[in-house]
N, C-alpha and C positions, 0 to 999 in steps of 0.2 A: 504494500500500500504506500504511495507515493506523498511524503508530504513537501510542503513548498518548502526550499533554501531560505533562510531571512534577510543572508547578506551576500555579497560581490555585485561588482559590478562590471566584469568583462562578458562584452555580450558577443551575438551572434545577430547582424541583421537580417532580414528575410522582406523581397520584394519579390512578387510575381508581379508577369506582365499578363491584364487580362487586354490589349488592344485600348489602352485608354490615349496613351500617347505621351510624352515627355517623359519616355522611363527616366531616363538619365538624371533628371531635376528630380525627379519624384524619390529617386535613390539618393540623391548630395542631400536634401531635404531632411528626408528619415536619420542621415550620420549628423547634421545639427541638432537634431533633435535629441537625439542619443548623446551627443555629447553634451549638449547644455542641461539634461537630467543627473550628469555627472557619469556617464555610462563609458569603460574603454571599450569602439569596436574593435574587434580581434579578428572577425571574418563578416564576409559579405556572401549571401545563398540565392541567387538569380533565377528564375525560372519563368515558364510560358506552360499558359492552359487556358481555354476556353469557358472555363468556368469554376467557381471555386469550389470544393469536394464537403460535399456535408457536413462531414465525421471530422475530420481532419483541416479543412480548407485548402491546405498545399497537394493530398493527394499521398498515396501510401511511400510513393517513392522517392519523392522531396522531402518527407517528415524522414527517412532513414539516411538519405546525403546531409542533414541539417542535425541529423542525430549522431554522427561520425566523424561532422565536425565538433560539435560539441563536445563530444568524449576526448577524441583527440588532442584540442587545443585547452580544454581546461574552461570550458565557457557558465559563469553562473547563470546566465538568462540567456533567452531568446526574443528578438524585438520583431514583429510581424507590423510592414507599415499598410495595416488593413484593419479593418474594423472586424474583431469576433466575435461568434457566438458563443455564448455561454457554456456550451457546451462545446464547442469546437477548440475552447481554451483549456476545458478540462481536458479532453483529451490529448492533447498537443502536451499539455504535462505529465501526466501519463507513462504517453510513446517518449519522451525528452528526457524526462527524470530530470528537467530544468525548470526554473521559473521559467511562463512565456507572457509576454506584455503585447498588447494590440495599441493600435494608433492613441487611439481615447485615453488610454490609461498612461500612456508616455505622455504626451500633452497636461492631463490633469496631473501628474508628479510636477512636472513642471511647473506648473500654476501655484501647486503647494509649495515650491521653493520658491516665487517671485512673490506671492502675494504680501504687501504690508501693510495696508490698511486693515483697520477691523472690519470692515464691509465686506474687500476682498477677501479674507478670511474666509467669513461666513459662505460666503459665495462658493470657492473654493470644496469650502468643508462637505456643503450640500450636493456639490456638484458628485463629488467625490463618494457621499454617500446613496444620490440615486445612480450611480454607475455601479456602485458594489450590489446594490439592491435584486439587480438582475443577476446577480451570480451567486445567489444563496442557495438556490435549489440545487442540491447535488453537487455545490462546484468545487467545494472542499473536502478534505477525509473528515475533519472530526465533525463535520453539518451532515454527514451521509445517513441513511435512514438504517434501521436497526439493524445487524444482521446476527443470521443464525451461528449456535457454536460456542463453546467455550472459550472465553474471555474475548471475544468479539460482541458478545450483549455491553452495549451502550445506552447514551439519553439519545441516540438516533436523533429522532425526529423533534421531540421534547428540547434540544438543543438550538434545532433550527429554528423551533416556532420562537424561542428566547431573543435567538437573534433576531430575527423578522421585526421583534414587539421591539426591543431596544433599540433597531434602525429607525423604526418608525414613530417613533418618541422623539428620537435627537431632530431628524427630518424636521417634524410639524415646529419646534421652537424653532432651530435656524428659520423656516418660513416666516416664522413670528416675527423674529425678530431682525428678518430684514423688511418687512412690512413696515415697521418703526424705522427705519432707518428710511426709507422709500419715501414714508410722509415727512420726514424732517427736508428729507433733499427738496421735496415739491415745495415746501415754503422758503428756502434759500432761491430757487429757481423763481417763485415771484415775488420774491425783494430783485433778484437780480432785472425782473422784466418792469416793476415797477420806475427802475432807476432804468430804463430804454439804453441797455449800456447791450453793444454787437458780441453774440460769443461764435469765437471761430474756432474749428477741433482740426487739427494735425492727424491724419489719417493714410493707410497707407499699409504695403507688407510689413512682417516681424524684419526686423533687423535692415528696416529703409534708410535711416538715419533718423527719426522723429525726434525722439528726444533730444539729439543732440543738436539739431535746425532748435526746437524748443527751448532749448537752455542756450543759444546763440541770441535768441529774441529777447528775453527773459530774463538772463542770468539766475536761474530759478536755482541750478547745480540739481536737478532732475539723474536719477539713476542711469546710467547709458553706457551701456558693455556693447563687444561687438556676440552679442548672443542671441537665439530663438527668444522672442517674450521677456526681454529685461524689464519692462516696462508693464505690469499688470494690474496696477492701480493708475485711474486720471487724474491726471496733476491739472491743477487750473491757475492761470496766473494774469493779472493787469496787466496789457502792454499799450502804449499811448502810439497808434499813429499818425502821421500828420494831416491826412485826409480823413481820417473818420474817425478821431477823438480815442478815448478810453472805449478798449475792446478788452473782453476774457476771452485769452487764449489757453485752447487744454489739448494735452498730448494723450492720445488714447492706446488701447490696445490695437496689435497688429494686428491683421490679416493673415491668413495662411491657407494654403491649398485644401479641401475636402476637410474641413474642420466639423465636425459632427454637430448637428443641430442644437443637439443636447447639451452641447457646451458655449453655446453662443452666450 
């Protein structure tokens, strides 16, 4: 019975090509990403198929070239830059005897390391807890349901439904309590409209240069690495032009290719 590594970080990345186009970018993309998680890649796992494999995603014979690297080079995890099913990550762990990470969950680590407002936090936290929500059923050993046999009777199920109730507690407060946070901002936003003052947002890919054009305007000294998403909370700041007076100018979050809905 396979359980999850807690720590390393030399990974293994993994891009299939289903005919979308820009493999090449779609691959430099996933190794920023990986490394702005704090991830060393070790190996790159390339492949073409026509569709992604239910059980697996990659398909039986790509999970065993991606399993032999693994072994070989010594790899804690595996980075898939695709979005998985629940069950297709369980299995992938499994066949791997590695941690394996899908697009969403590389991203939202990331998020947890940029975020520094208490908002973004929050944000974060929840994001982070309806992405685990979907992998409670069956996606763990010790969430797995009872089984027969001597010293394999467990709380099975009685385990999961714990965790279920504990997600779904933390959940409903974060909501809470970004609700209050939601209605504070909507009365700073009509003092700002009362005072007819222009706000203009800096927008644009992760790592365009924003913040650093921002903190050029501004001298605000705004956070600005050359990294995926240094920038995850919005900074707002006065800047006086000579055509249109006192404007709030704010540096947002980037942009970035196939960013799941659910994390907008």
């Amino acid at each position: 019975m396979f359980e999850r590594p807690a720590t390393g970080n030399r990974a293994i990345l993994v891009q299939l090509d289903f005919g979308e186009g820009d493999f090449a970018e779609r691959l430099e993309e996933l190794r920023l990403l990986a490394e702005s998680a704090g991830a060393t890649c070790i190996e790159v796992v390339q492949g073409r198929r026509q569709r992604p494999d239910s059980a697996t995603f990659a398909g039986k014979g790509k999970v065993a070239e991606i399993g032999e690297a693994a072994s070989s080079l010594g790899a804690d995890l595996v980075i898939f830059n695709h979005e998985l099913s629940p069950a297709q990550q369980r299995n992938l762990e499994r066949e791997l005897g590695s941690r394996v990470v899908d697009r969403s969950s590389l991203i939202l680590d990331i998020f947890a390391l940029r975020a520094r407002s208490h908002e973004g936090k929050l944000q974060v936290e929840l994001a982070q807890l309806q992405h685990l929500a979907t992998r409670l059923v069956r996606g763990w050993t010790h969430l797995e349901r009872q089984k027969g046999g001597i010293g394999l009777r467990g709380p099975g199920e009685k385990q999961l439904e714990t965790d279920r109730r504990l997600l779904g507690k933390r959940v409903a407060l974060l909501k809470d309590r970004l609700k209050q946070l939601e209605r504070q901002r909507a009365v700073r936003r009509r003092a700002r409209d009362r005072r007819d003052m222009l706000a203009v947002s800096l927008v644009g890919y992760t790592n365009a240069g924003k913040s650093t054009l921002f903190n050029a305007l501004t001298k605000a000294g705004a956070y600005a690495a050359d990294q995926l998403f240094a920038t995850l909370d919005t900074t707002s700041r006065r800047v006086f032009l000579p055509e249109s007076g006192q404007v709030i100018l704010s540096d947002t979050v980037g942009f970035i290719r196939d960013l799941p809905h659910s994390l907008v």
